[in-house]
C-alpha positions as CSV (number, residue, x, y, z in Angstrom):
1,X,19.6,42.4,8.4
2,X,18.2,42.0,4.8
3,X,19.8,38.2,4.8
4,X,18.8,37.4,8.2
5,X,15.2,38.5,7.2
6,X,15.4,36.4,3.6
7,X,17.0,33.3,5.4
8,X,14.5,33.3,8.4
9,X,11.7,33.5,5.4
10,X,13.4,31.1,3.8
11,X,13.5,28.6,6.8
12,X,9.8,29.3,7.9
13,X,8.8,28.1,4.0
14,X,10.5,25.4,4.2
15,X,9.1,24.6,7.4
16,X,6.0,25.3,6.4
17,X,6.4,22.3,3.2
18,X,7.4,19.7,5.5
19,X,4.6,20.5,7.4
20,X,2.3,20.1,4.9
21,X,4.3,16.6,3.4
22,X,3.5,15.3,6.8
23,X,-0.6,16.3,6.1
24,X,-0.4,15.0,2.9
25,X,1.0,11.6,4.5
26,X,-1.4,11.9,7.2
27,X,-4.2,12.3,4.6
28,X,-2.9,9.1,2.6
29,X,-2.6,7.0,5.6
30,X,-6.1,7.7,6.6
31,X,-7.2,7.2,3.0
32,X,-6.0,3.9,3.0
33,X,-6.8,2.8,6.5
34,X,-10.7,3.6,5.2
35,X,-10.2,2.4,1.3
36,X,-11.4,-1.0,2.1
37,X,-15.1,0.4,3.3
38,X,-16.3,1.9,0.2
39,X,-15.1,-1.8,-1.9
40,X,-17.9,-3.4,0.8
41,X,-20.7,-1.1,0.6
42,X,-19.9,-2.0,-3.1
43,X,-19.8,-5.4,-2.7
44,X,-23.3,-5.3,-0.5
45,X,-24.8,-4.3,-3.8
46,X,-23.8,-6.8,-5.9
47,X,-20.5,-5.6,-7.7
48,X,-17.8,-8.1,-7.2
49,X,-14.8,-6.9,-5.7
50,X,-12.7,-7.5,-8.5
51,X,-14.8,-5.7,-11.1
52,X,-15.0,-2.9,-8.6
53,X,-11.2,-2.9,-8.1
54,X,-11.2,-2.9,-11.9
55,X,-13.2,-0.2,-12.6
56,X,-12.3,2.4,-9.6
57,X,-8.6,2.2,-11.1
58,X,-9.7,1.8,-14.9
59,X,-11.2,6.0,-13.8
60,X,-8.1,6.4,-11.5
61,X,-5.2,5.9,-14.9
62,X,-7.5,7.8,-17.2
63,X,-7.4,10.9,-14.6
64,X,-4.2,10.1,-14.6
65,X,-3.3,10.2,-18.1
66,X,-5.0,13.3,-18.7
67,X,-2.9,14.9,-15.9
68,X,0.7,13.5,-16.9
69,X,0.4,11.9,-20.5
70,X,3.3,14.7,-21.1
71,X,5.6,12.7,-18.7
72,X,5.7,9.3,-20.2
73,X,9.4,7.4,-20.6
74,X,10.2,8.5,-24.3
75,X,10.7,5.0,-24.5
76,X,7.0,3.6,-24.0
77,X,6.3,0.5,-22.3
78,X,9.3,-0.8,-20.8
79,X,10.2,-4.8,-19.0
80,X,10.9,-2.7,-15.8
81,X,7.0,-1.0,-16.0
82,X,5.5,-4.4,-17.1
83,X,7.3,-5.8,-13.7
84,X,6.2,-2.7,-11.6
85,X,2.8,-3.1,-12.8
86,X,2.3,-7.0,-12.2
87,X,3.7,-6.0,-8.5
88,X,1.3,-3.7,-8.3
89,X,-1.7,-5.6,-9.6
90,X,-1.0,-8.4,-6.9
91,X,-0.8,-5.5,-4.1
92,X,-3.8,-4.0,-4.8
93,X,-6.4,-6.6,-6.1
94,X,-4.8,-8.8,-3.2
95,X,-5.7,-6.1,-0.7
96,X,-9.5,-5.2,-2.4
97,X,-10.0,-9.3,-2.0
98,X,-8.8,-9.7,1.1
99,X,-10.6,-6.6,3.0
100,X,-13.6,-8.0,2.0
101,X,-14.0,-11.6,2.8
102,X,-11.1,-11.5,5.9
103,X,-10.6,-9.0,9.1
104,X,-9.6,-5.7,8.2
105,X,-6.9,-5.6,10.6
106,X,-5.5,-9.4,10.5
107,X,-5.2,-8.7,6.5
108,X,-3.5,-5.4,7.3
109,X,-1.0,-6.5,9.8
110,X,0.0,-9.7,7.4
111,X,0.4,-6.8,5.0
112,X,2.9,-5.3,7.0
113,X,5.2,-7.9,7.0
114,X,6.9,-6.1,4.4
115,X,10.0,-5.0,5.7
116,X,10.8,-8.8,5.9
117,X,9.9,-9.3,1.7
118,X,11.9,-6.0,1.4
119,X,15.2,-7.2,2.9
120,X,15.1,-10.4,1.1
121,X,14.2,-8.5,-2.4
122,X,17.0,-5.9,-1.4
123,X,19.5,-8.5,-1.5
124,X,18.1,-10.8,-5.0
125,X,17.6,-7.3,-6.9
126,X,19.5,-4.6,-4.9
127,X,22.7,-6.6,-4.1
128,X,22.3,-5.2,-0.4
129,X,24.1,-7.7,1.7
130,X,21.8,-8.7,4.5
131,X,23.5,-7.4,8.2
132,X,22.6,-7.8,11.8
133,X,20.0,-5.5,11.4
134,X,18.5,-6.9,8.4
135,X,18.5,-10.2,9.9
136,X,16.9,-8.6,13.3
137,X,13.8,-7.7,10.7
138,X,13.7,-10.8,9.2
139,X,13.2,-12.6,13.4
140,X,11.1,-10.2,14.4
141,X,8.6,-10.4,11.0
142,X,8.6,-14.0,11.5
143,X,8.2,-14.1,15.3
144,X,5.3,-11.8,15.0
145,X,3.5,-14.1,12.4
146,X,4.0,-17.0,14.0
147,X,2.2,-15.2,17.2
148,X,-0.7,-13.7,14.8
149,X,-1.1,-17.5,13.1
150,X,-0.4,-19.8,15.1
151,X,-3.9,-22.5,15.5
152,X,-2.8,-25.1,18.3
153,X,-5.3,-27.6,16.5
154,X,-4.0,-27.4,13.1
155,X,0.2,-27.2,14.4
156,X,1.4,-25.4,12.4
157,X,1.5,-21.1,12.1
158,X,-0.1,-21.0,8.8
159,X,-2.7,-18.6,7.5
160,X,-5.9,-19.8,8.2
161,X,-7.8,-18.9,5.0
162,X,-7.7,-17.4,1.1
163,X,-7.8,-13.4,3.2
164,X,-4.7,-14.0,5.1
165,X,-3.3,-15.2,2.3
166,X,-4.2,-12.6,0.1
167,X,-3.2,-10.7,2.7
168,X,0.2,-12.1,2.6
169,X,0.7,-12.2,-0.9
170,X,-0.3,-8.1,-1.0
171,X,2.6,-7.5,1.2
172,X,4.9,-9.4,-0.7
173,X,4.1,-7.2,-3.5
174,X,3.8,-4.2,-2.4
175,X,7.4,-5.1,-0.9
176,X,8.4,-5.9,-4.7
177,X,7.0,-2.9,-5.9
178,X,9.3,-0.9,-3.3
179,X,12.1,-2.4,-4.3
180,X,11.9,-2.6,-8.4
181,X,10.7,1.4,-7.9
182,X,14.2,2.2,-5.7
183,X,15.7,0.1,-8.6
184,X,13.9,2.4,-11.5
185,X,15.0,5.3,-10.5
186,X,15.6,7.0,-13.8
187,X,11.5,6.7,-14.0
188,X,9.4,9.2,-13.4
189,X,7.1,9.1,-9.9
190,X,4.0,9.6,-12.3
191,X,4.8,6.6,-14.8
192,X,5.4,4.4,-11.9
193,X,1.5,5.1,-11.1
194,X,0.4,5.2,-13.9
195,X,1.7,1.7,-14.6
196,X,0.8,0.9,-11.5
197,X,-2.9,1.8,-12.4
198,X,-2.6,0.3,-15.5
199,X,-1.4,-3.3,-14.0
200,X,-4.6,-3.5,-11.5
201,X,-7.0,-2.7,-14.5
202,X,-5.1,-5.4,-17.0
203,X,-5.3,-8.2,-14.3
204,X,-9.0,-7.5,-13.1
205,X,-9.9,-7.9,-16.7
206,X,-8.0,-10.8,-17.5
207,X,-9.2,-12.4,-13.8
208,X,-13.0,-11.8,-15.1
209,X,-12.4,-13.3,-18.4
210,X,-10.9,-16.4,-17.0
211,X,-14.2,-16.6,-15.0
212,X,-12.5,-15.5,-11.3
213,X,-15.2,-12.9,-10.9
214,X,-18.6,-11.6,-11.6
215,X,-19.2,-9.2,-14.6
216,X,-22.1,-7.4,-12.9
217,X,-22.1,-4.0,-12.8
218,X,-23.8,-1.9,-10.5
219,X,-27.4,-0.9,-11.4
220,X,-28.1,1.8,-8.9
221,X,-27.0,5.4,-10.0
222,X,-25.5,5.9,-6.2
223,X,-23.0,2.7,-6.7
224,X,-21.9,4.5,-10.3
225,X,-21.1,7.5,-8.2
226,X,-19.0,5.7,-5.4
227,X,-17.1,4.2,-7.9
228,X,-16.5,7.0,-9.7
229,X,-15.4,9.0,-6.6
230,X,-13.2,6.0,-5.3
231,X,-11.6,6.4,-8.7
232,X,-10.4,10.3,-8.0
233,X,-9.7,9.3,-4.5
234,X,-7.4,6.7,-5.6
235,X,-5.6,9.2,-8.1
236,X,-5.3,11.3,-5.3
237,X,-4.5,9.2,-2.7
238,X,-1.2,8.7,-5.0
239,X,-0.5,12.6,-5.5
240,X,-0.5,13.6,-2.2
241,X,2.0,10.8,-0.5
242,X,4.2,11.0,-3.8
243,X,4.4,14.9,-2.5
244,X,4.9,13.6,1.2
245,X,7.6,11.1,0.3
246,X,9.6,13.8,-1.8
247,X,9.5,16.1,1.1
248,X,9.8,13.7,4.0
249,X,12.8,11.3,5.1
250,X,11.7,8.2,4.5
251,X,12.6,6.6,8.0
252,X,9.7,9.0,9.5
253,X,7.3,8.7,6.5
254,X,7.6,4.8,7.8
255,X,6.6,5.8,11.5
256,X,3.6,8.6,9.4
257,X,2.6,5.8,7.6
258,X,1.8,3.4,10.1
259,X,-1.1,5.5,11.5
260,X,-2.8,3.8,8.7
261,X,-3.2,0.5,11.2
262,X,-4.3,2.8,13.8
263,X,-7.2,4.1,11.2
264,X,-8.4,0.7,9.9
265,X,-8.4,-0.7,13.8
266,X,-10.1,2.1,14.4
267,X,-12.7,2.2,11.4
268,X,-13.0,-1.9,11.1
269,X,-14.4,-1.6,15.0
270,X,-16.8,1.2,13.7
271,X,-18.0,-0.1,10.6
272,X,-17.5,-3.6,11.1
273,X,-17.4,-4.9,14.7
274,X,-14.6,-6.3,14.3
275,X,-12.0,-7.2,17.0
276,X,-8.4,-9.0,17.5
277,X,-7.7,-11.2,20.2
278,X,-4.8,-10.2,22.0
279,X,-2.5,-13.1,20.7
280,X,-3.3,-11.2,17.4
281,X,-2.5,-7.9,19.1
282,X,1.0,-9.3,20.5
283,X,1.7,-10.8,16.7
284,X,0.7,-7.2,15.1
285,X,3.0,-4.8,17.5
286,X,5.9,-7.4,17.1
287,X,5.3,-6.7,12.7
288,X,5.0,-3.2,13.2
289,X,8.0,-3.1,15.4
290,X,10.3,-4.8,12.7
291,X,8.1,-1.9,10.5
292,X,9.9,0.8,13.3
293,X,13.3,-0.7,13.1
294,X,13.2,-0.5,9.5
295,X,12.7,2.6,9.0
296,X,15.5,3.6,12.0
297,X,17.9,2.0,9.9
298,X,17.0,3.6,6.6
299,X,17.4,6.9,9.2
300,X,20.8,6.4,10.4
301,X,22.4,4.8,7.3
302,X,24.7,6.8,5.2
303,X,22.6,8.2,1.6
């Protein structure tokens, strides 16, 4: 009776974790469905986007080191955190950029095009040969952009300005990032953030000296407080899906993930007024079902 009583415990704790790794994924997906609001209000009050991106996650790695300085590679920098950290720069800044001058959920959607960077860096950096399956992603990411993009007056199903490009370009990165971080595994989560962090901060700064941005900083004391609070959410944003993605299989924290598109439609009709036509709908549900078949594969295939 005493081990049925410690196993049952033991089974309800357990239960108990991944219930809260789904919350915490939950949590992030709704973070970043609404992350692109605060960078506006910001940007409505004079601070450019890129020295707001730069400064939110300037606060977000020095949190950051504080909290994990301890767990830093022995090694220091390394090429594989320099790469991780570019990838990351282009993710986010390209995501900041493009939330703000582009439709929330037309930048979001090209963003989740993804799983089609992913298979193709799998195979250049992974050595995963690409099968049926991989080549089912790779038709249906296509298909579904050519549905979101396609302009009968121009011919041809490209993006039709700098956001959907940015847009693109995010994804692509945020698919590197993936894909170098499965590659790094003998790295710690924390110095994959913080180099991460680190990356964004560089880039903004080297973006503003080369002239890409404004160097205006926000003169109300209200602005100074959203950025410093977008800097902690940011830092946490990052500690509570590394928990969830620890704790959860990754083919579901996929499908838990997505809510985030659910969020931004959701929030970018609230906020912003925005709308998709339903050609863009029809594009969007065909990306997010190569998103769904994705993470199915990464369910049933062997660990």
């Amino acid at each position: 009776m005493k081990g049925s009583g410690w196993q049952t415990a033991t089974a309800g704790a357990a239960a108990a974790e991944r219930r809260t790794a789904v919350a915490a994924l939950l949590a992030g997906a709704l973070i970043w469905g609404l992350i692109w609001y605060p960078y506006r209000v910001l940007r409505d009050g004079g601070v450019d986007g890129i020295v707001a991106s730069t400064a939110s996650y300037a606060l977000a790695f020095a949190l950051g080191w504080l909290c994990w300085r301890p767990r830093w590679p022995p090694g220091g920098v390394s090429w594989t955190l320099l790469w991780l950290a570019l990838a990351a720069a282009t993710c986010n800044l390209g995501y900041v950029l493009a939330t703000l001058d582009g439709e929330v959920m037309r930048v979001l959607l090209l963003f989740y095009l993804a799983p089609l960077w992913t298979v193709l860096f799998a195979r250049l950096l992974l050595d995963e040969r690409l099968d049926a399956g991989g080549a089912l992603v790779i038709g249906l990411s296509l298909a579904g952009a050519v549905i979101m993009l396609w302009q009968p007056r121009l011919g041809l199903p490209l993006p039709r300005d700098l956001a959907d490009w940015l847009g693109l370009l995010a994804g692509l990165a945020f698919a590197l990032f993936n894909v170098l971080s499965r590659r790094a595994h003998d790295l710690s989560s924390e110095s994959k953030v913080l180099a991460a962090f680190a990356g964004v901060v560089a880039t903004g700064l080297l973006l503003l000296l080369a002239g890409a941005g404004s160097w205006r900083l926000p003169r109300e004391p209200a602005l100074w407080s959203l950025l410093a609070l977008l800097g902690g959410v940011l830092l946490l944003a990052n500690l509570i899906v590394q928990f969830g993605l620890a704790r959860v299989a990754a083919n579901r924290a996929i499908v838990i993930m997505l809510s985030e598109l659910a969020v931004a439609a959701v929030a970018a009709w609230l906020l912003a007024d925005e709308a998709l036509a339903p050609r863009e709908w029809l594009g969007g549900a065909i990306i997010v079902a190569a998103s769904l078949f994705t993470a199915r594969r990464a369910g049933t295939s062997p660990a």
